[in-house]
N, C-alpha and C positions, 0 to 999 in steps of 0.2 A: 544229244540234246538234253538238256537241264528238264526232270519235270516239273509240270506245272497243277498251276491253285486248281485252273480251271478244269481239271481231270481227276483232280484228287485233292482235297481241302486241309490235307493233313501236310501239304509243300507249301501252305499260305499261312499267312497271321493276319492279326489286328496289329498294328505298326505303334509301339508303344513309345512316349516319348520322342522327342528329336537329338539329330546327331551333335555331336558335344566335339570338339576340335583335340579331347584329349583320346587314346587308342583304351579301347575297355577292354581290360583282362578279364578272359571267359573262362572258368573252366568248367567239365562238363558237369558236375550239380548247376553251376549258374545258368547253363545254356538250357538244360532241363525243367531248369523252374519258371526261364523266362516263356520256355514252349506250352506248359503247362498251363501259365497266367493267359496268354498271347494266340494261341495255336487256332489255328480255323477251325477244326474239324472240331476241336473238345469247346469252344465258341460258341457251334451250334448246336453241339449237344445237350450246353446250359441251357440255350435258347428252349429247346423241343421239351425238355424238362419243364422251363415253365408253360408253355403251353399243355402239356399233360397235367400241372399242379392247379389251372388256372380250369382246365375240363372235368376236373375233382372237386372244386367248387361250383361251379354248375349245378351237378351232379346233387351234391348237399344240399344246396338250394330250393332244390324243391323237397326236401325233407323238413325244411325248419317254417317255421309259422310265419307268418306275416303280419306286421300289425302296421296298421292306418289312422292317423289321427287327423281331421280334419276342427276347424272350426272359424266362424262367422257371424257377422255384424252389418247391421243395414237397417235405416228406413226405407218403411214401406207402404204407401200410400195406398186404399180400397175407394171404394166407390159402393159403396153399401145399397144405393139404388140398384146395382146389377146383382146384387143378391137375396131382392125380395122388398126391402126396406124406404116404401113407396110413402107417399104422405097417407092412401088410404090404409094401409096397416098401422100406421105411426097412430093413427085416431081409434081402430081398434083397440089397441094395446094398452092407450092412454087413461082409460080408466083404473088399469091395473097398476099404474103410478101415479097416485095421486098428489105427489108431492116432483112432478118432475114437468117442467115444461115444455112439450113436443116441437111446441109450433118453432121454436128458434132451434130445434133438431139439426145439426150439418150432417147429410148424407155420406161427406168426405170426411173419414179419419185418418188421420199418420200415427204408424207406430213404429216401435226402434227396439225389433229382436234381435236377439245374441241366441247361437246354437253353439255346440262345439259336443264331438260324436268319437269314440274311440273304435275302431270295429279291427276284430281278431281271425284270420282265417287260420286253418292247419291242415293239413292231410292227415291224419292222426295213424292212416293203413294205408297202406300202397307198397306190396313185398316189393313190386318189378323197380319201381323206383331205388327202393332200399341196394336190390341186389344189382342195377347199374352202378348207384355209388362206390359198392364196395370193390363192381370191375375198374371203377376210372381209378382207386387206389391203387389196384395193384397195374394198374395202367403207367400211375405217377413208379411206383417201385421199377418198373423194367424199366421206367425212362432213366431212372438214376441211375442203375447198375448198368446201361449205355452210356450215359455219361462216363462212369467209372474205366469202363472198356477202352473208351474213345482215349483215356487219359494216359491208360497202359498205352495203347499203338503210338502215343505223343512221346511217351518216352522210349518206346521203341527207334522210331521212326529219326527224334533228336537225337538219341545215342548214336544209333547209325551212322546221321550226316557228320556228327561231331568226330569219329574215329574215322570217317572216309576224309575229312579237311588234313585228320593229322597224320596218318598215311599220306597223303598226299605230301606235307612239309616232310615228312622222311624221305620221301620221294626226291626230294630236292635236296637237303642233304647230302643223302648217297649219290645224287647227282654231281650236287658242285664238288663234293670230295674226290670223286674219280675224276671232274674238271681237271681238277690242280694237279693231280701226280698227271694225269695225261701232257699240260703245262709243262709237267717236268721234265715227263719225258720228251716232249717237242723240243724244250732248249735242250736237254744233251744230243739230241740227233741230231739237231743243227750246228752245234757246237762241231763235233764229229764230224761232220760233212766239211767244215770249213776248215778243221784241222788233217783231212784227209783221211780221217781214220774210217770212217763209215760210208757209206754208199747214199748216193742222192737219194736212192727209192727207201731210205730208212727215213731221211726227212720226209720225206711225203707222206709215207706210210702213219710216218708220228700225227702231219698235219691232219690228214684225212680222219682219224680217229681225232682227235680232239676237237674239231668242226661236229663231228659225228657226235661228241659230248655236248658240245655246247646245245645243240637240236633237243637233246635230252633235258636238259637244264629248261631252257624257255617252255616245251612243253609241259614238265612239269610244274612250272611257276604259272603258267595258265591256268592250271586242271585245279591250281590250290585257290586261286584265285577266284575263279568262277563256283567253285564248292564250299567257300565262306560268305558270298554272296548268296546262294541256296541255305548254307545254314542262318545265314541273318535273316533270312524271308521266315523260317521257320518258325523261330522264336521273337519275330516282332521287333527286330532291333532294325533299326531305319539301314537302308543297303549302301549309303553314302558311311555309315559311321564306320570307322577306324575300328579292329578289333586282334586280337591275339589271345589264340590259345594257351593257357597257361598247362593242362595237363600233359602229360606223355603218353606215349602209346601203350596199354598194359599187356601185360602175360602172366596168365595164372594159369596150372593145371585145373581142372574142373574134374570134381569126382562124380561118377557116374552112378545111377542110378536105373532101376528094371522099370521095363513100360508101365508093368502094373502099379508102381507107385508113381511113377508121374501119372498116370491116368488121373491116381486117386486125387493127390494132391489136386489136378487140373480141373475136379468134378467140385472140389471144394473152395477153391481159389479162385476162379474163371469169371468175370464179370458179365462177359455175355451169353456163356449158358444160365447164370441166377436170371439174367433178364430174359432169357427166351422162356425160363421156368414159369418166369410172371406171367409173361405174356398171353401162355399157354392159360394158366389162371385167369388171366382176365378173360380170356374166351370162352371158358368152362363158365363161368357168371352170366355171363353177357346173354349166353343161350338158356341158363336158368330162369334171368329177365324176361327172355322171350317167353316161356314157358307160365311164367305165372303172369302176365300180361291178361288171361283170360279172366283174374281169380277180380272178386269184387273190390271195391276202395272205399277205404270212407274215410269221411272228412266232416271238419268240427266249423264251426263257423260264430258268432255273437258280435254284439256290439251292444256299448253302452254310452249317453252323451244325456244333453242335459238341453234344454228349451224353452225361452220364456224373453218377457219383455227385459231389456235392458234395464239392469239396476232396479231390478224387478222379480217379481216371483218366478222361481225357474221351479222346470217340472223334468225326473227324469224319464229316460228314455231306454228300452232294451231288447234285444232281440239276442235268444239264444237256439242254436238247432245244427244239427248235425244230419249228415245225407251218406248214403249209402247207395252206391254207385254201380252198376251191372253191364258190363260191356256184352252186349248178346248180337249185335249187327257187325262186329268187326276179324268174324273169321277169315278173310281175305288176307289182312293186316299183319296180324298175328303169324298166319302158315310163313309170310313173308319174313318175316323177323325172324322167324323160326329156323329155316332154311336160310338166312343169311347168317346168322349165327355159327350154326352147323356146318358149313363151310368156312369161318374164318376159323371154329376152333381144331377144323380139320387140318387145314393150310399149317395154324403155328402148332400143330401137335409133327406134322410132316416135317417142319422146320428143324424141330427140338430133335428127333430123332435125325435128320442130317447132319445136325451140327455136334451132333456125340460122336459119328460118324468123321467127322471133319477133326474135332480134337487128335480124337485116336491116329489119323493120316499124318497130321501135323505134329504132333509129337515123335511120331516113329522117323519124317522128315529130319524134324531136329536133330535128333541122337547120329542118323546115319551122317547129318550134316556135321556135327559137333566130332563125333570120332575121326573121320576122314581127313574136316581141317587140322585138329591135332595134328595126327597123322605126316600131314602134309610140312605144316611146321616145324615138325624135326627132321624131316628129312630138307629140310629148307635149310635151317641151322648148319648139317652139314655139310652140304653143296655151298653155302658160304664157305667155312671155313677150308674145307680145299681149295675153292677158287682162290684165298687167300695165298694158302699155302704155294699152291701153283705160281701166281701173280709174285711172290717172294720170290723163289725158284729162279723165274724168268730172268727178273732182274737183276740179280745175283749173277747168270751167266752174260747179259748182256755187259752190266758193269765190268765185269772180267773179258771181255771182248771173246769169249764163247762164241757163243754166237749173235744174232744182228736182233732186230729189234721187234721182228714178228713174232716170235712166242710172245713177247711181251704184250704187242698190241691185243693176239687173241683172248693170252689172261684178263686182262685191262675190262676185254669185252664178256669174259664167263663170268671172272667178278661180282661187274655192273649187272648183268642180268639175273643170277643168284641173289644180289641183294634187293634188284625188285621183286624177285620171286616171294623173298623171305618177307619183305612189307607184305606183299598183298596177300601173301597164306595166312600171317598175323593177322590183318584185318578180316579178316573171312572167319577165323576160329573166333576175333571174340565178336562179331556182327552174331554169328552162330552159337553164340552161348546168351546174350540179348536175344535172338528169337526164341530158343528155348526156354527163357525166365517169360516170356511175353506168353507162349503157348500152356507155360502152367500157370497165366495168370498172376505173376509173382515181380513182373520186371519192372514194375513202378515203387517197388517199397525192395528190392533186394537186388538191383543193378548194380550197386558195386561189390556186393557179392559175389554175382557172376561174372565180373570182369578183373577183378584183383584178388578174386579167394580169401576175401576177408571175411 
C-alpha cells in the first residue's frame, strides 16, 4: 500500500499548475525543486514560521509607544438659564455694564468649537515584556531552522521516491530483456519439437518460463507505475500529467568517514538540533519573564491638543506624567508563570539531550547501513556476471544438442534474479548514502555529491 498525505505530509503537495498534454522530462534536480516549491510538510513549515514571525510582533508591540490623535468640530447650543443666568442676576450685574443692554439679553447661545488633541502613551520599563520579546525571537529562529529541516527530509524523502521509480524502470528493463531471449528460446524449442529433434517437455518447459517472464514484466510495469504517481503527489505535479525520468540510476563509491567527524560535522550542520537549541533558548527567557514579572513597570504618558471657538481664538491644552507601577497582589499569578515555565524549559532541555542522543544512533545507523549496502553490491555485481556466464554456458551446450533445455531455463531464472538483486542492492546503497547526507544535515546543498562522488 502507497503511503499516504494523511499519515505523513511529507507524501502530499500543493498541486502546482495543470497537466499539459505534452510528457514532462523530470530529472532529479527538477523533481527536487519542484518538492521543495510544492511539498506539504515544508508548506506548513512556512506556514508555522509565519505564525512564530507574526507572535514576535505582538510581542514588540507592547514595547513601542502608541500615539492617538483625535480631533473635532460641532455646534453647540446652552441654555444659560440652567446655569444661573436668570433675569434677576441679569439686573444685578447690569449696572456693572453700562453701556450694554440686558433687557433684550437671549438666555440661548450657539457656539461652533473646534478641538483636536494628540495624546502619547509608552511603557518606557517593563523587563518581563522586554524578555518575552526576545523569547518569541528566538522562537521565530527555531521555527526557521524547522523550516530548514523540513526542507532537508523533502529532499530526502524526493530523492528516495525519484531512485525507487527508476529502479523500478530497470526493473522492467531487465525484465522485458530476459522476456525476449526467453521469446527465443521458446521458438527454438518449438522449432525443435516440430523438427523432432527435442522433446515436447522442452517446449513446455520453454513456455512455462516465458509466461513466468511475462508475470514479471506486468508486475514490474505496475510498481513503476504506481511509484511515479507517488512521486508526482510529491512534488505537486498534477497525477493525470504525463512525465519521464530523464536521469539514470547512479553508482558512486562513497569515502568513508569516523563517527567522530560525522558527529561533528552533524552538531554543525543539523537544522533541527540549531532549532531545538533556540527552542531551548526561548525557554530559558520565557522563565526569566516570569521571574521579573514581580519587578515594577513604568510608563510615560502626555498629550497635547488645542481648544477654542471655531476660526477663533484657540487655547492649548497639555497633560504630561509618568506612573510607576507595583505589582504586590499577584503572587499567585506569577508562582504560576513560574512553574510553567520551569517545566517547558525542562521538557525542551530533555528534548535537546535526546536528540544529541538520536543523532549519534542515526549516524552510527547510516555508516552500518552505507557499508553493508556496498558490500552487498559487489557481491551483486558478481553473482550477475556468473549468472551470465552460466546463462552463456547453457546455451552454448543446448545449441550444440548437449544437452535439452533445462539448464537453460534454470540460468534464464538465476540470471533474472541476480539482476533484481543487483537493482535493489544499487537502490539501497544510494537511498543509504541520501540518509546519511540527511543525518549530517548536508543532503539538501550536497546530494549529488552523495549519489555520483562528484
Amino acid at each position: 500500500m502507497n503511503p499516504s498525505s494523511a499519515q505523513n505530509p511529507y507524501y502530499g503537495s500543493v498541486t502546482m499548475g495543470t497537466a499539459s498534454p505534452e510528457t514532462l522530462q523530470l530529472s532529479l534536480d527538477d523533481a527536487i525543486q519542484r518538492g521543495i516549491q510544492a511539498n506539504l510538510a515544508i508548506t506548513q513549515a512556512r506556514i508555522q514560521q509565519q505564525q512564530s514571525d507574526a507572535q514576535r510582533l505582538e510581542s514588540l508591540n507592547s514595547l513601542l509607544p502608541s500615539l492617538t490623535a483625535e480631533a473635532s468640530t460641532g455646534e453647540h447650543q446652552y441654555n444659560l438659564a440652567t446655569f444661573g443666568f436668570n433675569a434677576g442676576i441679569l439686573s444685578q450685574i447690569a449696572p456693572l455694564f453700562p453701556g450694554v443692554n440686558f433687557a433684550n439679553f437671549n438666555t440661548i447661545v450657539k457656539v461652533d468649537v473646534t478641538t483636536a488633541d494628540a495624546a502619547l502613551n509608552w511603557t518606557a520599563l517593563d523587563l518581563a515584556a522586554y524578555t518575552r520579546y526576545r523569547s518569541a525571537k528566538e522562537s521565530l529562529r527555531a521555527a526557521y531552522y524547522n523550516t530548514q529541516s523540513s526542507r532537508g527530509l523533502v529532499v530526502l524523502n524526493v530523492g528516495n521516491q525519484y531512485l525507487q521509480t527508476l529502479a523500478d524502470q530497470s526493473q522492467i528493463d531487465s525484465a522485458e530483456m530476459l522476456l525476449r531471449a526467453d521469446d527465443v528460446l521458446l521458438k527454438q524449442a518449438a522449432a525443435e519439437h516440430e523438427a523432432g529433434t527435442a522433446a515436447r517437455l522442452d517446449e513446455l518447459r520453454a513456455r512455462v518460463q516465458y509466461q513466468t517472464q511475462q508475470q514479471k514484466v506486468i508486475a514490474a510495469q505496475n510498481a513503476f507505475e504506481k511509484d511515479k504517481i507517488l512521486l508526482k503527489r510529491e512534488i505537486g505535479v498534477p497525477v493525470e500529467q504525463a512525465i519521464q525520468l530523464t536521469d539514470t540510476s547512479p553508482y558512486a563509491d562513497l569515502e568513508q568517514m569516523s563517527i567522530e567527524d560525522a558527529r561533528h560535522l552533524a552538531y554543525q550542520s543539523r537544522q533541527d538540533y540549531e532549532g531545538m537549541q533556540r527552542q531551548v533558548r526561548a525557554a530559558q527567557l520565557s522563565r526569566s519573564a516570569a521571574r521579573y514579572e514581580r519587578l515594577p513597570t513604568l510608563t510615560a504618558s502626555g498629550n497635547y491638543g488645542v481648544t477654542g471657538l471655531t476660526h477663533g481664538l484657540y487655547h492649548g491644552t497639555f497633560v504630561a506624567m509618568g506612573e510607576l507601577q507595583l505589582p504586590l497582589f499577584k503572587e499567585a499569578q506569577f508562582r504560576g508563570d513560574a512553574d510553567v515555565a520551569q517545566a517547558q524549559q525542562s521538557d525542551t532541555m530533555n528534548r535537546l539531550g535526546d536528540l544529541k542522543q538520536q543523532i549519534d544512533q542515526q549516524l552510527r545507523d547510516s555508516m552500518l547501513d552505507l557499508n553493508s549496502s556496498q558490500a552487498l553490491v559487489r557481491v551483486s555485481q558478481q553473482n550477475v556476471d556468473l549468472a551470465t556466464r552460466v546463462l552463456s554456458d547453457a546455451n552454448d551446450r543446448f545449441a550444440a544438442g548437449v544437452d535439452d533445455n533445462l539448464p537453460v531455463v534454470q540460468a534464464q531464472a538465476t540470471l533474472s534474479q541476480a539482476q533484481s538483486q543487483l537493482i535493489s542492492d544499487t537502490l539501497t546503497y544510494n537511498q543509504s548514502k541520501l540518509g546519511l547526507a540527511r543525518n549530517l544535515g548536508i543532503v539538501d546543498t550536497q546530494y549529488k555529491t552523495y549519489l555520483h562522488g562528484k
